[in-house]
N, CA, C and O atoms as a MOPAC input file, in Angstrom:
PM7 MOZYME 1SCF
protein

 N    -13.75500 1    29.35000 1   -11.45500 1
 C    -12.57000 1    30.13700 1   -11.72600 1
 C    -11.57600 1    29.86400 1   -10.60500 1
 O    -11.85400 1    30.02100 1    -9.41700 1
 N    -10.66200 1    29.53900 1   -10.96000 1
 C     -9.14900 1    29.53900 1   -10.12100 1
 C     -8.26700 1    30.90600 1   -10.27400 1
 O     -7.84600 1    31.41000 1   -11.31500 1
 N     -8.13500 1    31.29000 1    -9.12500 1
 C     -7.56900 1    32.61800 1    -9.02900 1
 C     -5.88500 1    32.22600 1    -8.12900 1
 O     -6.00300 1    31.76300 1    -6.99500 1
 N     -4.97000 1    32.35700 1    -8.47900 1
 C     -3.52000 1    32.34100 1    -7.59800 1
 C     -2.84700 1    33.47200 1    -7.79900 1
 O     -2.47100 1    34.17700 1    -8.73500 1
 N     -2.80200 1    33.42400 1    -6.43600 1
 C     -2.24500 1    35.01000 1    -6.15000 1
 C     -0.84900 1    35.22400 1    -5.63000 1
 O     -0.09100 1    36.18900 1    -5.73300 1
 N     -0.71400 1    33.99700 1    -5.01300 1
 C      1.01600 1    34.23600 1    -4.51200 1
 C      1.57000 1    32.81800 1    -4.15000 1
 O      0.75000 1    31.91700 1    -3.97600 1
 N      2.91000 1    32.56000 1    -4.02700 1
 C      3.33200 1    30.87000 1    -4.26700 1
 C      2.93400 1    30.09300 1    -3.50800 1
 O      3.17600 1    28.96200 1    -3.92900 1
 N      2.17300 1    30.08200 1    -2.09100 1
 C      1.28700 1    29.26000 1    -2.01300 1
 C     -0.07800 1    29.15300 1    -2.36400 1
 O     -0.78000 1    28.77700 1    -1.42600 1
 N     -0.67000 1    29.36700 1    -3.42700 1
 C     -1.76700 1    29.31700 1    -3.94800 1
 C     -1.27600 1    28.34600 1    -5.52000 1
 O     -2.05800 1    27.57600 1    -6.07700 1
 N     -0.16800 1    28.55600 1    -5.89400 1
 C      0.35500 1    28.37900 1    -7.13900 1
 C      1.06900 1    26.65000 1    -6.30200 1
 O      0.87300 1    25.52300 1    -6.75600 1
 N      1.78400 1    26.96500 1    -5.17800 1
 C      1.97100 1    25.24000 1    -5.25200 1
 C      0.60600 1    24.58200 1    -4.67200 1
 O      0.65100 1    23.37700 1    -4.42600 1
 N     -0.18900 1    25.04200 1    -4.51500 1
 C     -1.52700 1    23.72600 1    -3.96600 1
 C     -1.85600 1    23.70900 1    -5.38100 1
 O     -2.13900 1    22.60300 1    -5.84000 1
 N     -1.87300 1    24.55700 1    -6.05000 1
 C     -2.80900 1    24.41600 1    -7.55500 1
 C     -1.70300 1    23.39200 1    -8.21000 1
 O     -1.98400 1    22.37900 1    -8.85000 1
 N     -0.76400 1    23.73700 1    -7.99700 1
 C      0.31000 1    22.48200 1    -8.87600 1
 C      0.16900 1    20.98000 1    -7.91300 1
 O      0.29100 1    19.86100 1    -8.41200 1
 N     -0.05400 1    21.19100 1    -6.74400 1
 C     -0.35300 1    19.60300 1    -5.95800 1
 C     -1.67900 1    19.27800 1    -6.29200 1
 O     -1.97500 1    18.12900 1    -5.96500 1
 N     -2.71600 1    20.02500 1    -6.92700 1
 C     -3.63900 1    19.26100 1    -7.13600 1
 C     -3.86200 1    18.72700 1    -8.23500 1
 O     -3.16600 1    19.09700 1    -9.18100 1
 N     -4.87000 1    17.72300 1    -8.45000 1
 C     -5.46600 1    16.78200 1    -9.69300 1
 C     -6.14000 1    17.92100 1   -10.56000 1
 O     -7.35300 1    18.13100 1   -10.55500 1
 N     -5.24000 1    18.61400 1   -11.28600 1
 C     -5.77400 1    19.46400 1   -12.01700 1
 C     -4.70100 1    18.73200 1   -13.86400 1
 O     -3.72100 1    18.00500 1   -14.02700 1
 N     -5.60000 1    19.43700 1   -14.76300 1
 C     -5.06200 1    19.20200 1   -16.36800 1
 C     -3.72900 1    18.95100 1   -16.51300 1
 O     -2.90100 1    19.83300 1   -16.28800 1
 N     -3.42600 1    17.86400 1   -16.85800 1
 C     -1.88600 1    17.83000 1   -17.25400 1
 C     -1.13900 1    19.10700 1   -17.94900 1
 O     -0.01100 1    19.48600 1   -17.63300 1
 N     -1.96300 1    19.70300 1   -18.94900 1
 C     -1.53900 1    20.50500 1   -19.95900 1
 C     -1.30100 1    22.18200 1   -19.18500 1
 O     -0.47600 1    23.04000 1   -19.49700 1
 N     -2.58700 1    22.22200 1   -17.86600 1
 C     -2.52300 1    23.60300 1   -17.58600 1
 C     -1.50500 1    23.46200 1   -16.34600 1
 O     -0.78500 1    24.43600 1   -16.12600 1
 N     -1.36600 1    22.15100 1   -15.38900 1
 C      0.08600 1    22.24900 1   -14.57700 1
 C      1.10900 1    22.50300 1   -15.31000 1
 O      1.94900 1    23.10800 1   -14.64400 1
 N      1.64500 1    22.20800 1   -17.06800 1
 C      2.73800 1    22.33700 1   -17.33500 1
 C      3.00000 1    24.10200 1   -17.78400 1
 O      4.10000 1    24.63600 1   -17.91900 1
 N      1.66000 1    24.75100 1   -17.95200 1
 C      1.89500 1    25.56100 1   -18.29700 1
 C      2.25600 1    26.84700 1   -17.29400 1
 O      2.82800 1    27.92200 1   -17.47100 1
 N      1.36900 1    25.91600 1   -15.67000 1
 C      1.75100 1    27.00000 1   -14.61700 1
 C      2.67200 1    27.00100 1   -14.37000 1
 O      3.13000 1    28.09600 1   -14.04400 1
 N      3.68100 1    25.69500 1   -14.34400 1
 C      4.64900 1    25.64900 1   -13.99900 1
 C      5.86300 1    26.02400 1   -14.62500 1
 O      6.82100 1    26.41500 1   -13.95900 1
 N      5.88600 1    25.94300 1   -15.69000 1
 C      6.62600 1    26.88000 1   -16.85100 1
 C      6.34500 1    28.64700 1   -16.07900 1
 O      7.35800 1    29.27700 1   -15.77400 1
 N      5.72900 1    28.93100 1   -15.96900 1
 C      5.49400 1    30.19400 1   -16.31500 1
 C      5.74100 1    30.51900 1   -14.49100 1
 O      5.90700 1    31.73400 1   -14.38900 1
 N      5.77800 1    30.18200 1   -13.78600 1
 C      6.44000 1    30.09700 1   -12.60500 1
 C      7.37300 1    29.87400 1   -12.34400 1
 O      7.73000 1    30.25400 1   -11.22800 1
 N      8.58300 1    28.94100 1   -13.40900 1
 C      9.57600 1    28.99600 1   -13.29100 1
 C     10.35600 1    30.00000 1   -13.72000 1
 O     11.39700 1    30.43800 1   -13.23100 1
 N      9.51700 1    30.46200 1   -15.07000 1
 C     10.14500 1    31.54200 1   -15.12600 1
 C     10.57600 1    32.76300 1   -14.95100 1
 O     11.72700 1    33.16700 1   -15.11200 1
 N      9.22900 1    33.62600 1   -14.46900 1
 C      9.43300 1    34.30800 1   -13.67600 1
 C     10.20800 1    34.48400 1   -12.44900 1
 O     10.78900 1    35.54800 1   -12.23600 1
 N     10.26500 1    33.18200 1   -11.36100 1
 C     11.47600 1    32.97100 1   -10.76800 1
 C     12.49200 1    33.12900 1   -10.83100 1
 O     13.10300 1    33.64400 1    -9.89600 1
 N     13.31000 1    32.60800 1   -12.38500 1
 C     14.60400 1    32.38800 1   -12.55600 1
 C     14.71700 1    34.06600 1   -12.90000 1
 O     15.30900 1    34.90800 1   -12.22600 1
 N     13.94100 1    34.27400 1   -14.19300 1
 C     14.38500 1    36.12900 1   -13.89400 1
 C     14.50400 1    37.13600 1   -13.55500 1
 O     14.89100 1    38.19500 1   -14.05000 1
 N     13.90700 1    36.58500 1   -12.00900 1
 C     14.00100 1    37.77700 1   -11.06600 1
 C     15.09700 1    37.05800 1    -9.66200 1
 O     15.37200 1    37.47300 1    -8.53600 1
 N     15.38500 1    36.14600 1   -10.23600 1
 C     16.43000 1    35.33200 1    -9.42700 1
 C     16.06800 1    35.28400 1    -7.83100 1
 O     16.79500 1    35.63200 1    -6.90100 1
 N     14.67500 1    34.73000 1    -7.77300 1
 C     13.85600 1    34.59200 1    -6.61800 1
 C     14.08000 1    35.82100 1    -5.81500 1
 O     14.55000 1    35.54600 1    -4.71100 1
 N     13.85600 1    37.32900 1    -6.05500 1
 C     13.88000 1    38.45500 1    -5.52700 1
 C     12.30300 1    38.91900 1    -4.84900 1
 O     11.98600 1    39.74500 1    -3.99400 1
 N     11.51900 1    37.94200 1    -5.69500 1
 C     10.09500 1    38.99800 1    -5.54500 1
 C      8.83200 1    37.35600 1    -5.14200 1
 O      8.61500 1    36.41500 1    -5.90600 1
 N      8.44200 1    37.50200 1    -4.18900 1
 C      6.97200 1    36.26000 1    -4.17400 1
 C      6.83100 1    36.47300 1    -5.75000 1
 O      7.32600 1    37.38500 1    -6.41300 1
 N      5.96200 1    35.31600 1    -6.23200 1
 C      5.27800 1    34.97000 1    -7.05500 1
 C      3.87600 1    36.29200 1    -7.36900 1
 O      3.34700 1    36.82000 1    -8.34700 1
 N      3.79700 1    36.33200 1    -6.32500 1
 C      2.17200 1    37.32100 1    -6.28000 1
 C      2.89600 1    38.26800 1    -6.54100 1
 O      2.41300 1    39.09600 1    -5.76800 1
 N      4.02100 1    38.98500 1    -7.25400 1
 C      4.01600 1    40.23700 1    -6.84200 1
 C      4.56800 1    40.55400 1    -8.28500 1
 O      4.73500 1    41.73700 1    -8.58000 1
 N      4.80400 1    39.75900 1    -9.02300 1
 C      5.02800 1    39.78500 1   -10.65100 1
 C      3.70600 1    39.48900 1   -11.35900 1
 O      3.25800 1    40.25600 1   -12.21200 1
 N      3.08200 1    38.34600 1   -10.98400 1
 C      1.95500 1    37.84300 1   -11.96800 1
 C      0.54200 1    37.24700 1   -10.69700 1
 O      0.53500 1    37.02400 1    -9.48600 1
 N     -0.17300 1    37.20200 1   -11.46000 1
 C     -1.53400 1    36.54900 1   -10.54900 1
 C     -1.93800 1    35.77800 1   -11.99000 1
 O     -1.76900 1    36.30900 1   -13.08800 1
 N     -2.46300 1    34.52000 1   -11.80800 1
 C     -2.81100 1    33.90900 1   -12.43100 1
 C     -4.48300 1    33.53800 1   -12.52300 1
 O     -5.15500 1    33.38600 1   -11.50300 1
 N     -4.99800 1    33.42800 1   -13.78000 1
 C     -6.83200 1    33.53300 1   -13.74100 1
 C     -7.49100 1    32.05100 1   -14.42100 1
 O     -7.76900 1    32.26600 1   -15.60000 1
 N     -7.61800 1    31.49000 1   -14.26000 1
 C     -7.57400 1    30.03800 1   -14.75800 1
 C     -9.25200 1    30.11200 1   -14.99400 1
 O    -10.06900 1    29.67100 1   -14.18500 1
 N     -9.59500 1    30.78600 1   -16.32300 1
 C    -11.10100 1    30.40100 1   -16.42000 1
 C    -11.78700 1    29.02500 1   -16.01900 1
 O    -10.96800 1    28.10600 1   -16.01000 1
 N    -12.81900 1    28.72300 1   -15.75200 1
 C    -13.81200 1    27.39800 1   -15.86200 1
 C    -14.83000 1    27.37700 1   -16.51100 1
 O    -15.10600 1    28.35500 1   -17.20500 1
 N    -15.61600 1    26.33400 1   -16.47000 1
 C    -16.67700 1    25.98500 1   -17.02100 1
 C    -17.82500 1    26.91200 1   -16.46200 1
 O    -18.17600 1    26.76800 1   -15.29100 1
 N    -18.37700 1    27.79200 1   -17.21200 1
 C    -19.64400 1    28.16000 1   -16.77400 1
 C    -19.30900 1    29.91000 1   -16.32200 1
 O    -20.10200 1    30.85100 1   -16.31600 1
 N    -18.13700 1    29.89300 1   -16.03900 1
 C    -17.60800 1    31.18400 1   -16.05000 1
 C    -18.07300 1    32.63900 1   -16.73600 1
 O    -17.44200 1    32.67000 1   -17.79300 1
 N    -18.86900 1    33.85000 1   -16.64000 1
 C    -18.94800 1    33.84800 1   -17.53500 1
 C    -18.41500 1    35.75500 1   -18.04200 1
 O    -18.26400 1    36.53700 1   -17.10400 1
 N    -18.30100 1    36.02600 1   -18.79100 1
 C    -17.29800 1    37.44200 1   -19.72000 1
 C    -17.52600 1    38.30600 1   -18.01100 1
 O    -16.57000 1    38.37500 1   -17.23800 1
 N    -18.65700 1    38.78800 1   -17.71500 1
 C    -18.46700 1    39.48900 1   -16.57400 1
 C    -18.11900 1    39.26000 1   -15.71100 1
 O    -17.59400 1    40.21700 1   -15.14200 1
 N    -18.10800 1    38.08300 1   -15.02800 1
 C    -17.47300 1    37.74400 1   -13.92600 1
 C    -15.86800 1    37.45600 1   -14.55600 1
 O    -15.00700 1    37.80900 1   -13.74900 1
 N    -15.37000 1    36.93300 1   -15.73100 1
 C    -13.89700 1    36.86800 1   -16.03900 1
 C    -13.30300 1    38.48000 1   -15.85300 1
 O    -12.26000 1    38.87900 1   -15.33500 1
 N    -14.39600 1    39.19600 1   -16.48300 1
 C    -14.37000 1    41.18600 1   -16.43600 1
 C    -13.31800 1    41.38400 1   -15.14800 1
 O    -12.19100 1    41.85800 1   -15.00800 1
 N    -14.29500 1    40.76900 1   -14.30600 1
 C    -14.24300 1    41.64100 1   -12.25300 1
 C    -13.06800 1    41.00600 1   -11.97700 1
 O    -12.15300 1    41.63100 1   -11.44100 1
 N    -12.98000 1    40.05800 1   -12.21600 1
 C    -11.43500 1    39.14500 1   -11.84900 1
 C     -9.75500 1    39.93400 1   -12.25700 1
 O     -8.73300 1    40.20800 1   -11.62900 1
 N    -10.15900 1    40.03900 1   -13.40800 1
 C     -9.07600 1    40.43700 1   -14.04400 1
 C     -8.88200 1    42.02400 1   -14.13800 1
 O     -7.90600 1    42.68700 1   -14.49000 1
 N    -10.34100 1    42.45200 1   -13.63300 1
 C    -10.01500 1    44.25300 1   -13.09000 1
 C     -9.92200 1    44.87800 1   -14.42800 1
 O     -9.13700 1    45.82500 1   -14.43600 1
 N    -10.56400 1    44.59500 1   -15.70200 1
 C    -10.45300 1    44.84100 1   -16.92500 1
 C    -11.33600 1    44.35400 1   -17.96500 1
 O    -11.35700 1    43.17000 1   -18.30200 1
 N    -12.23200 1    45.45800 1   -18.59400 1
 C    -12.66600 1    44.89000 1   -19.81800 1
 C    -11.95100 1    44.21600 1   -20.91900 1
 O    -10.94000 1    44.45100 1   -21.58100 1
 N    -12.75600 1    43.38700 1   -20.87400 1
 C    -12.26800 1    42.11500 1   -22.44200 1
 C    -13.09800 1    42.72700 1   -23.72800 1
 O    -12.66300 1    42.60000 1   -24.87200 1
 N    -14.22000 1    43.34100 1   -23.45900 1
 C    -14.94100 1    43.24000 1   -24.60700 1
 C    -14.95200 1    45.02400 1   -24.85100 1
 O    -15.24200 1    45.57900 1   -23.79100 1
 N    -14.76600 1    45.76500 1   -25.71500 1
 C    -14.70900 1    45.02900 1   -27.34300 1
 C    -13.20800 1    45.56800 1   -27.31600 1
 O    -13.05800 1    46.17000 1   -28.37900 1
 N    -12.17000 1    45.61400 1   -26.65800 1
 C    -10.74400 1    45.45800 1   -27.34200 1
 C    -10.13800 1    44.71200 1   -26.22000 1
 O     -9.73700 1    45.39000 1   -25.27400 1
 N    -10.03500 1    43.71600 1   -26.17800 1
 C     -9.23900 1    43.13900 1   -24.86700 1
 C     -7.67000 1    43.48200 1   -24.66400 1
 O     -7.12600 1    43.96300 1   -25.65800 1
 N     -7.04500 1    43.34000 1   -23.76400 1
 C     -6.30600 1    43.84200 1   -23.30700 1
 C     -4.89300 1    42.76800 1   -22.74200 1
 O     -4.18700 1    42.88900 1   -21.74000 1
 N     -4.87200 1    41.99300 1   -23.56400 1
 C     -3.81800 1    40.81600 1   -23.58500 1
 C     -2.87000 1    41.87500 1   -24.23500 1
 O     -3.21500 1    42.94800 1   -24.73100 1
 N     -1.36800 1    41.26500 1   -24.11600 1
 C     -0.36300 1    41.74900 1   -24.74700 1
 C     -0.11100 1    40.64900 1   -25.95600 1
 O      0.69900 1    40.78100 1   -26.87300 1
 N     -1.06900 1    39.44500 1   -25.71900 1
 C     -0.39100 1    38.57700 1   -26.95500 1
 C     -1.44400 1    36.88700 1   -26.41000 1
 O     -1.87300 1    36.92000 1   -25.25600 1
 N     -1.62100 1    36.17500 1   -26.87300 1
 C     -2.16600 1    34.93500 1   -26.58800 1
 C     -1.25400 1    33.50200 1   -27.06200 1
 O     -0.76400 1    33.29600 1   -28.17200 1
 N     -1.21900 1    32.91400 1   -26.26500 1
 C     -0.69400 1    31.18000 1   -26.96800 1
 C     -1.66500 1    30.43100 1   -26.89300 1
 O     -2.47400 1    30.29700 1   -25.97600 1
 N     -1.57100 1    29.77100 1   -28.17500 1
 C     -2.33000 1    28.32300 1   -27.90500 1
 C     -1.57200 1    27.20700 1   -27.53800 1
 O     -0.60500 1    26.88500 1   -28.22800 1
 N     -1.88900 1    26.57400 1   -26.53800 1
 C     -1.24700 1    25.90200 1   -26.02700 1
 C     -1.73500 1    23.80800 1   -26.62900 1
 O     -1.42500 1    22.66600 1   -26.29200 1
 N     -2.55800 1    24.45300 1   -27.56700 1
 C     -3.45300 1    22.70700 1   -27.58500 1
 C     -4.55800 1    22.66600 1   -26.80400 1
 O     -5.56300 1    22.37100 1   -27.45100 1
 N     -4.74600 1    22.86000 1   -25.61200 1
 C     -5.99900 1    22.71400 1   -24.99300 1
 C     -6.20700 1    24.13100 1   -24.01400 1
 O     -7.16700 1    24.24900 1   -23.25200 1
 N     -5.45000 1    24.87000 1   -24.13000 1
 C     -5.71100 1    26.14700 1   -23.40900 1
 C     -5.03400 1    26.80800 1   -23.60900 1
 O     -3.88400 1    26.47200 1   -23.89100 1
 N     -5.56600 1    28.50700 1   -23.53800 1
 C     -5.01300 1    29.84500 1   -24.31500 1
 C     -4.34200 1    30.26100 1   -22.68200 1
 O     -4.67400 1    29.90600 1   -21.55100 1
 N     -3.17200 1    31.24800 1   -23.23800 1
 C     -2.64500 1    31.92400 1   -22.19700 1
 C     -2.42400 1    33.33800 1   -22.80800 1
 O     -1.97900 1    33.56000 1   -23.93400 1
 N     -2.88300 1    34.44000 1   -21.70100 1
 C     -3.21800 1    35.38400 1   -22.31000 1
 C     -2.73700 1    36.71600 1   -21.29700 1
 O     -3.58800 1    37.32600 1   -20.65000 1
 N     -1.53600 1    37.01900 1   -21.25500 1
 C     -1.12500 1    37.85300 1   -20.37800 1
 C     -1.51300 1    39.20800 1   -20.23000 1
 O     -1.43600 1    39.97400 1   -21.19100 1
 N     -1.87300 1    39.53300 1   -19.25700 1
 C     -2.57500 1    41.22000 1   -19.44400 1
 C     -1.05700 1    41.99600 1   -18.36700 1
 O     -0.67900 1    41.37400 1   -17.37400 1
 N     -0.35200 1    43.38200 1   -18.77900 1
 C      0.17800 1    43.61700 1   -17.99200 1
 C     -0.90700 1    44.87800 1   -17.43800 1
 O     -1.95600 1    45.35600 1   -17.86800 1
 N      0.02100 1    45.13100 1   -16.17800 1
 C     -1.04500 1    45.79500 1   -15.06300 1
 C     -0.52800 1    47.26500 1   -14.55200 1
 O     -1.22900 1    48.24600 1   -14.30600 1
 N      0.72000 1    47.15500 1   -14.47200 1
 C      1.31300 1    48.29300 1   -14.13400 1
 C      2.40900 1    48.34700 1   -14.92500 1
 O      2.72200 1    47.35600 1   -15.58500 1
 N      3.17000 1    49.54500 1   -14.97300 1
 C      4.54300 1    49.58100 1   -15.61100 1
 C      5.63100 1    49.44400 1   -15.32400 1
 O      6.52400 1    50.07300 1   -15.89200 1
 N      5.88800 1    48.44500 1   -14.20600 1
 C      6.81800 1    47.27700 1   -13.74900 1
 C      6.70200 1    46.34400 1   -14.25200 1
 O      7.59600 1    45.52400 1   -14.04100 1
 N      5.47300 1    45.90500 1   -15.25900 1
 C      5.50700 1    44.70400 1   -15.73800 1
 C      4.94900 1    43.49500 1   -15.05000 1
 O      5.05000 1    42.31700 1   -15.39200 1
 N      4.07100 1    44.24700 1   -13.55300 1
 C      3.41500 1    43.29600 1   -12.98500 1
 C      2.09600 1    43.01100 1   -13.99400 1
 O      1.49700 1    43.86900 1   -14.64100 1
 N      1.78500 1    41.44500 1   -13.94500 1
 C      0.50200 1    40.83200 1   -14.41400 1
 C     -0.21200 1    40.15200 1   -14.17300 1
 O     -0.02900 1    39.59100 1   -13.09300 1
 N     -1.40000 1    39.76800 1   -14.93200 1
 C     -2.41400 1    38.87600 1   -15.34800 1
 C     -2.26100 1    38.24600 1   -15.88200 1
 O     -2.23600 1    38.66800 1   -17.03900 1
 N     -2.03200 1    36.87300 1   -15.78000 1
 C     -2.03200 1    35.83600 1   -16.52500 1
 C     -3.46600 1    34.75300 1   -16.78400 1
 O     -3.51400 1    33.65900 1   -16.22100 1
 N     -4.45100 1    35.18500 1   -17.59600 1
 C     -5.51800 1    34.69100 1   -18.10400 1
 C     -5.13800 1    33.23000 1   -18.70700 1
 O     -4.38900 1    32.98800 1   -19.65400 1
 N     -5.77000 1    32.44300 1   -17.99800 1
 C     -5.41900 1    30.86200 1   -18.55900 1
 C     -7.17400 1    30.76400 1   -19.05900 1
 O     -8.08800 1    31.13200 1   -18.32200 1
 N     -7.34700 1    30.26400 1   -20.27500 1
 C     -8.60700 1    29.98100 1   -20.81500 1
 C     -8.71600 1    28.41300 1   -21.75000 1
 O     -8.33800 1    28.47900 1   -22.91900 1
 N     -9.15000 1    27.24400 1   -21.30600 1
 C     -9.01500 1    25.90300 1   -21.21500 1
 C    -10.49100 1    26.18100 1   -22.55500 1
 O    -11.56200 1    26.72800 1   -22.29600 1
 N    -10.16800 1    25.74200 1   -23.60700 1
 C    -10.57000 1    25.16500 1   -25.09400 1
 C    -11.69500 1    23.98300 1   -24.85800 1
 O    -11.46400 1    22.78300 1   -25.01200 1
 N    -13.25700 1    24.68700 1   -24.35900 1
 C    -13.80200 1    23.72800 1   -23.70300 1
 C    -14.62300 1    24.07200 1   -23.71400 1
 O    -14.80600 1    25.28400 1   -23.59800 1
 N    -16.07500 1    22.77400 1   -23.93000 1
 C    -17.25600 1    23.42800 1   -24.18700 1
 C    -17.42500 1    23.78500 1   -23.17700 1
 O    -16.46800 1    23.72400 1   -22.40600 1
 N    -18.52100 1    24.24600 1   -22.76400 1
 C    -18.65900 1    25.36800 1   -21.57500 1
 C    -18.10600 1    26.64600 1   -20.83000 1
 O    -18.61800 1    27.26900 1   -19.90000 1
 N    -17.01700 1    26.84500 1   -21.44000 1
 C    -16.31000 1    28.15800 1   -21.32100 1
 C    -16.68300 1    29.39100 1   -22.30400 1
 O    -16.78300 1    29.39700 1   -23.53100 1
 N    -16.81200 1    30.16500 1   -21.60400 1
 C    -17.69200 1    31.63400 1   -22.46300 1
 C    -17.25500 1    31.40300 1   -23.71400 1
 O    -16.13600 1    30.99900 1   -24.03200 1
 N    -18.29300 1    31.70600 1   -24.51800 1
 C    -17.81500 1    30.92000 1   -26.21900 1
 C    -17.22200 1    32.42700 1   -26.94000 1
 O    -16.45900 1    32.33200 1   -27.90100 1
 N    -17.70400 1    34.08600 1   -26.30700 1
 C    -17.59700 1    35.13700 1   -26.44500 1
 C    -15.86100 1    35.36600 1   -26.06800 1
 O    -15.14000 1    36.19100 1   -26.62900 1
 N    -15.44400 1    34.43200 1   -25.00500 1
 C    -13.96900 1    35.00100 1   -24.60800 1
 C    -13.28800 1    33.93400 1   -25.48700 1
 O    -12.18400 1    34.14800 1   -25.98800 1
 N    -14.22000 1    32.33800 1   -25.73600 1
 C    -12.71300 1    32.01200 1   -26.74100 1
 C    -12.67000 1    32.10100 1   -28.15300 1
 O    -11.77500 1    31.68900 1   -28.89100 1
 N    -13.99200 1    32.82500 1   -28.54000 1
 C    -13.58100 1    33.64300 1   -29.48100 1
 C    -12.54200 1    34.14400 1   -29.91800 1
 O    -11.75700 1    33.82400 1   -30.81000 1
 N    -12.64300 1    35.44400 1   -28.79100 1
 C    -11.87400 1    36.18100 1   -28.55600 1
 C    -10.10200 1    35.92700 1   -28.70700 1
 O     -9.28500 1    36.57000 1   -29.36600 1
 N     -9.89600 1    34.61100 1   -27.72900 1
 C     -8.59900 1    34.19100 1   -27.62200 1
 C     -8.43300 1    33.32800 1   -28.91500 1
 O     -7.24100 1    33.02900 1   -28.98700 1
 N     -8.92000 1    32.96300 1   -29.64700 1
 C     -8.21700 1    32.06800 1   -30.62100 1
 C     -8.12000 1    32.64300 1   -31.94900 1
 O     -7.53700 1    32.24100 1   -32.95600 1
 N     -9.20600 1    34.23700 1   -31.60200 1
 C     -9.13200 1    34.72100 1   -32.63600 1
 C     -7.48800 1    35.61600 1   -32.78600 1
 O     -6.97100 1    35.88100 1   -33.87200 1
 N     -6.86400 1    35.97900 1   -31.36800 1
 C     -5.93600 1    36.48500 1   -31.43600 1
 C     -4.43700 1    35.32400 1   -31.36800 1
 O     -3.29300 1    35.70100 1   -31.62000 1
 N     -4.69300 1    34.36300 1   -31.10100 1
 C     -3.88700 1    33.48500 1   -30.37000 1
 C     -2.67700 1    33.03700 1   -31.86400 1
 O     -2.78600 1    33.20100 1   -33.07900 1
 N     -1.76400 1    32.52700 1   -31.12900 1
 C     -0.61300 1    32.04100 1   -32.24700 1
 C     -0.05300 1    31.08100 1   -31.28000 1
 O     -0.01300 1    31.21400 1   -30.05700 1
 N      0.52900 1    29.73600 1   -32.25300 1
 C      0.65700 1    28.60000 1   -31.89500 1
 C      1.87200 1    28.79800 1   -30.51700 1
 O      2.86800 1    29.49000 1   -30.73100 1
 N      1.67500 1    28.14000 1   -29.15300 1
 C      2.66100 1    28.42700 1   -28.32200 1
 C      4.47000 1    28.11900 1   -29.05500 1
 O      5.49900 1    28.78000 1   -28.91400 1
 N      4.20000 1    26.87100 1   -29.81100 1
 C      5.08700 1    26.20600 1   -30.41100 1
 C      6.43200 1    27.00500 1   -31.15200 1
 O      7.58700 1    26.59900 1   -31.27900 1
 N      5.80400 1    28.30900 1   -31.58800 1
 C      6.62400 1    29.12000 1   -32.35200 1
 C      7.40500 1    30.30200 1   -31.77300 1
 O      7.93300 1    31.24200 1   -32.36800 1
 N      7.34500 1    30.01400 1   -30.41800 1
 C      8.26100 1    30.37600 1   -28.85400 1
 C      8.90600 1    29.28500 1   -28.66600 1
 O      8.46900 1    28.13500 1   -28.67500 1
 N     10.66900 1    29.90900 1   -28.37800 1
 C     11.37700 1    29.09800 1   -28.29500 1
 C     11.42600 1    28.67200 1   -26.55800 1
 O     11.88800 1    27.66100 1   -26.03000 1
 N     10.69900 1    29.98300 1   -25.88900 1
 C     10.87100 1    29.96300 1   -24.46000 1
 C     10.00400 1    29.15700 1   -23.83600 1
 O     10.21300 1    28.80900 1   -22.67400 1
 N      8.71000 1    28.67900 1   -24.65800 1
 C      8.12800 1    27.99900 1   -24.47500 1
 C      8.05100 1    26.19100 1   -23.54200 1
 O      7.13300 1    25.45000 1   -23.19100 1
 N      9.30100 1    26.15300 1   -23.47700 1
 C     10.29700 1    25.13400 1   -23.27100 1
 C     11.27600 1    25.26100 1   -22.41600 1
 O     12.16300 1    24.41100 1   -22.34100 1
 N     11.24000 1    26.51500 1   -21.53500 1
 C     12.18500 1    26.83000 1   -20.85900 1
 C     12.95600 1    26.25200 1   -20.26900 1
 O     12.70700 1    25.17200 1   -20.80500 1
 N     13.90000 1    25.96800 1   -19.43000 1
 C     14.67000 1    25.04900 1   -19.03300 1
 C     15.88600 1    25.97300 1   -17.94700 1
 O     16.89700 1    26.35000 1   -18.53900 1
 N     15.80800 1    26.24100 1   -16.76900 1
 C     16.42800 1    27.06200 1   -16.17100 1
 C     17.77900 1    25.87300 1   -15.32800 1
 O     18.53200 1    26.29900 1   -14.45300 1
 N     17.80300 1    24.99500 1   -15.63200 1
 C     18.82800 1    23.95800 1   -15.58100 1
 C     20.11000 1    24.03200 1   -16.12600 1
 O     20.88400 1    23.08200 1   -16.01400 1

């Protein structure tokens, strides 16, 4: 499990040899938060990010995310991204969050991607998906 908690945890995870598909998605989702808080707030202090792995498993994803998954999980919504679900949990009522990244892979709790694909809708059909703060 990859846990990032504040923007230097989020740029080593983007400097490293990690999934093409899940850098574009951290990085999207880091930009955006950025641009709409017009760099007012660290990174850690809007979202923490949970990047399941292989072997991972529902209870230990449980303790991470400070929240039962099972039996009503607690996403506000899921994307499929093609090779990994993103699954935002909010945390407080500022709108600080959890951002559950769950990679479409054998060895990942088969109980949580259940879970996520059973709720999930194509990222594609977000226009923000694509953001572009340029």
């Amino acid at each position: 499990m990859l846990i990032l908690t504040n923007a230097q945890a989020m740029a080593r995870a983007l400097a490293s040899p990690i999934a093409p598909d899940l850098k574009r998605v951290l990085r999207l989702r880091r930009d955006q938060l950025l641009f709409d808080t017009a760099g007012a707030y660290d990174l850690g202090e809007l979202a923490h990010f949970i990047i399941v792995s292989k072997g991972d498993t529902l209870p230990e994803i449980e303790t991470a995310v400070n929240y039962p998954i099972m039996p009503d999980p607690p996403w506000e919504w899921v994307l499929d991204h093609g090779k990994l679900f993103e699954a935002p949990i909010i945390v407080s009522d500022d709108g600080c969050g959890i951002v559950l990244i769950v990679p479409d892979l054998e060895g990942v709790d088969a109980t949580l991607l259940g879970l996520v694909r059973r709720d999930s809708v194509p990222a594609s059909t977000f226009a923000d998906d694509s953001f572009n703060a340029g």
